[in-house]
C-alpha positions in Angstrom: -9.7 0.6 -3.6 -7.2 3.4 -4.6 -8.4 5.7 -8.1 -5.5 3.4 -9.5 -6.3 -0.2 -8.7 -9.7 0.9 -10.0 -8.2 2.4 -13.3 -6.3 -1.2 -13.7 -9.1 -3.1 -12.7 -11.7 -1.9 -15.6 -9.0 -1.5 -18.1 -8.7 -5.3 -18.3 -11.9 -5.3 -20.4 -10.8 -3.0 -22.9 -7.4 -4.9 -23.4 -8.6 -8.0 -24.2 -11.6 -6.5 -26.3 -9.8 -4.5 -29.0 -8.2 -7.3 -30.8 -11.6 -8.1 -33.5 -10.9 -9.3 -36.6 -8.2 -12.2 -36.6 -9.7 -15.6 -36.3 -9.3 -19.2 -36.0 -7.6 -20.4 -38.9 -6.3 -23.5 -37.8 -6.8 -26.3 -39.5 -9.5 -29.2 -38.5 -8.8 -32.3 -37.9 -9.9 -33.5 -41.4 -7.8 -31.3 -43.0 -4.2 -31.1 -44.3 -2.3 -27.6 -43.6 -1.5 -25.7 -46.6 2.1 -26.3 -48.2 3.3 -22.5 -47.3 1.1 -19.6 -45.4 2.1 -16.2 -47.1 0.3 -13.5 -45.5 -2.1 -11.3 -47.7 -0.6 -8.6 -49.4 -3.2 -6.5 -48.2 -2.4 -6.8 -44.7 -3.5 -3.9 -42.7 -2.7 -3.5 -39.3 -3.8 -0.9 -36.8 -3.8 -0.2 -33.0 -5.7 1.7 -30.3 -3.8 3.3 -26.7 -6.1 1.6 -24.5 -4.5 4.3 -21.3 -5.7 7.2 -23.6 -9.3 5.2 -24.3 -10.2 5.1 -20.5 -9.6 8.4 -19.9 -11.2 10.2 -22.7 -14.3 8.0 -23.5 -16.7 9.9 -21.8 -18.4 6.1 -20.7 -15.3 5.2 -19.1 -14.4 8.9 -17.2 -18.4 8.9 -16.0 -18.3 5.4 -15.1 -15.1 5.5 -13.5 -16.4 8.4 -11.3 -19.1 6.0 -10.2 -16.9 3.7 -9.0 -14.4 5.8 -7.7 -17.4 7.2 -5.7 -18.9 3.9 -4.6 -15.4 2.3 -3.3 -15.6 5.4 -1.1 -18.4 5.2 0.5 -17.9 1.3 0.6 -14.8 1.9 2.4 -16.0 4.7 4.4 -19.1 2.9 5.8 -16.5 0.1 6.9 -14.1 2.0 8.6 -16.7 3.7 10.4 -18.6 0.1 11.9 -15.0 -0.5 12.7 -13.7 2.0 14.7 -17.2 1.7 16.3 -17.0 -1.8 17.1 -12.9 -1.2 18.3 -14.1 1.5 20.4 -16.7 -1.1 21.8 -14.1 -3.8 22.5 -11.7 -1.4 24.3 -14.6 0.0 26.6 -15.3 -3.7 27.3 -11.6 -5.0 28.0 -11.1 -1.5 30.3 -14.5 -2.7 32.2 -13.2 -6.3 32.7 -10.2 -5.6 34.0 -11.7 -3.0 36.3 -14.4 -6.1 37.6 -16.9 -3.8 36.8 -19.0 -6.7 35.5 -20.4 -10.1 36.9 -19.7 -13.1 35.1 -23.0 -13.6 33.0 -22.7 -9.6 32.1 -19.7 -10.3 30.9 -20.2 -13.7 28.5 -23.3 -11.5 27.8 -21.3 -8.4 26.0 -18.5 -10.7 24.5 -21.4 -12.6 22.9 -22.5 -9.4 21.5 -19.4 -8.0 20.8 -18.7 -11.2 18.3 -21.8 -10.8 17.1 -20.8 -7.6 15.8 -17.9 -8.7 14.4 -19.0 -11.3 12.4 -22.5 -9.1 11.1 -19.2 -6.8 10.2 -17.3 -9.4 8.1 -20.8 -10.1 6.2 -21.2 -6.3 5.3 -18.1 -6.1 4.1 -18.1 -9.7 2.2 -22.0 -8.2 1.1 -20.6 -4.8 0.0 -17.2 -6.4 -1.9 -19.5 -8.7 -3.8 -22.0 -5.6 -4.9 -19.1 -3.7 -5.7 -17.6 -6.5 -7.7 -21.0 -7.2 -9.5 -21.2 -3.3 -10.7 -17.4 -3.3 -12.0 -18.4 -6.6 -13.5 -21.4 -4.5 -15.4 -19.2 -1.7 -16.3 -16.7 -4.3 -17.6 -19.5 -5.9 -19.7 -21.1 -2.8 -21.0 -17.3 -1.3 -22.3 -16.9 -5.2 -24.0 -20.3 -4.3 -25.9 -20.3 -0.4 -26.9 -16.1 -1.3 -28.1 -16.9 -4.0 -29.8 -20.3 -2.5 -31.6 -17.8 0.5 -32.6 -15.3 -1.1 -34.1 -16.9 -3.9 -36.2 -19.2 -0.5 -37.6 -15.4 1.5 -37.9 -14.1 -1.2 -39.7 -16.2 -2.3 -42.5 -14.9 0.5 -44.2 -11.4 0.8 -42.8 -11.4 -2.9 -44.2 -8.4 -3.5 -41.0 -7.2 -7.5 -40.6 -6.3 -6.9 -37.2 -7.3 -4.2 -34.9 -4.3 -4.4 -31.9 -5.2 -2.9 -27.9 -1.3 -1.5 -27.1 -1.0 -1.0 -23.4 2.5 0.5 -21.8 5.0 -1.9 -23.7 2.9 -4.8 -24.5 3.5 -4.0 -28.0 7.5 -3.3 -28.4 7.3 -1.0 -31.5 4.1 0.8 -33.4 4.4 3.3 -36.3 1.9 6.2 -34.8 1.0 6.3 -38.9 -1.2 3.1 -37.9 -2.4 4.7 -34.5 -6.6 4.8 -34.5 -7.2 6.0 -31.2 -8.2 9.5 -31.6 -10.6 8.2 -34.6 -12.1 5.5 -32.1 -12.5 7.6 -29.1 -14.2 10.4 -31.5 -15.9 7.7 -32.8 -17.4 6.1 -29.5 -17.8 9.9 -27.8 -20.1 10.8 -31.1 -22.4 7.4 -30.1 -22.1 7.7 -26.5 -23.7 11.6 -26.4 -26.2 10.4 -28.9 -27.6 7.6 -27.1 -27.6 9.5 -23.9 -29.6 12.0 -25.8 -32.0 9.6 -26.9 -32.6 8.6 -23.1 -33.1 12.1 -22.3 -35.5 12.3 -25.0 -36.9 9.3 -23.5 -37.4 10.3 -19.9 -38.8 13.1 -21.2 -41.5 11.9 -22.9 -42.3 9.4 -20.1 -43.1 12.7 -17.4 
């Protein structure tokens, strides 16, 4: 996985996270829609960059690092068994074709050699899933601290609607109701003091 598809892939959760504080308003069954819907004359509207979020939140640039890291070695480990079991395949084939093996050796080593194969597609099935299940917790763990922030940022800000812009999914924005630098401040201020506290922690437990 490239540093990019990895950077697309745990920005999803922050997209569809930042939007808090509109809600259902529908009507129920039971009930008859109002004659005219005005919006509030308080309306306030805000929105955070979530490009410049995942790569200044510190959670996010550690995280991603972590990731980053893991793909590697995930990819590295595979390439490796590979090449191994390639080399393996070619000796083989050379061998045959040389009748340097009976019949039974033969079925013997091609046994094998599938064997390795498919305990191949397995690890690589095994190590997918594990790296799936960690951007999965990452993913799950951005939703929580975001969403912690901003209902805490907000019950003074007093915002109706909190918008994620990403590129051009939002055509135009006055910067004037741009929060980003006040979030990421925001989150970065709770972030080093939690990880403080779990020093503190750790420390007491030694």
């Amino acid at each position: 996985m490239t540093k990019r598809n990895l950077f697309a892939t745990i920005a999803v959760a922050a997209v569809s996270i930042v939007s808090l504080n509109s809600c259902d308003k529908s009507p129920k069954a039971d009930e008859k829609p109002a004659a005219e819907s005005k919006a509030p004359a308080d309306l306030k509207i805000a929105y955070v960059e979530v490009d410049s979020l995942m790569t200044q939140y510190e959670f996010c640039k550690e995280y991603s690092l972590i990731l980053e890291k893991k793909s590697k070695n995930i990819q590295a480990t595979l390439q490796q068994k590979g090449q191994a079991l390639q080399s393996a395949a070619n000796n083989f084939q050379q061998k045959l074709q040389q009748n340097a093996y009976t019949r039974e050796q033969a079925e013997q080593i091609q046994a094998g050699l599938q064997k390795q194969n498919a305990d191949l597609e397995a690890l690589q099935q095994r190590l997918g899933t594990e790296f799936q299940d960690e951007t999965n917790k990452f993913n799950a763990a951005l939703h929580d601290s975001l969403q912690h922030y901003i209902e805490k940022y907000n019950k003074d800000k007093k915002y109706t609607m909190i918008l994620s812009k990403s590129g051009d999914n939002i055509l135009y924005a006055d910067k004037g109701i741009d929060i980003t630098a006040d979030i990421i401040a925001g989150l970065n201020k709770a972030y080093k003091k939690g990880a403080a506290k779990a020093d503190d922690a750790n420390k007491g437990k030694k």
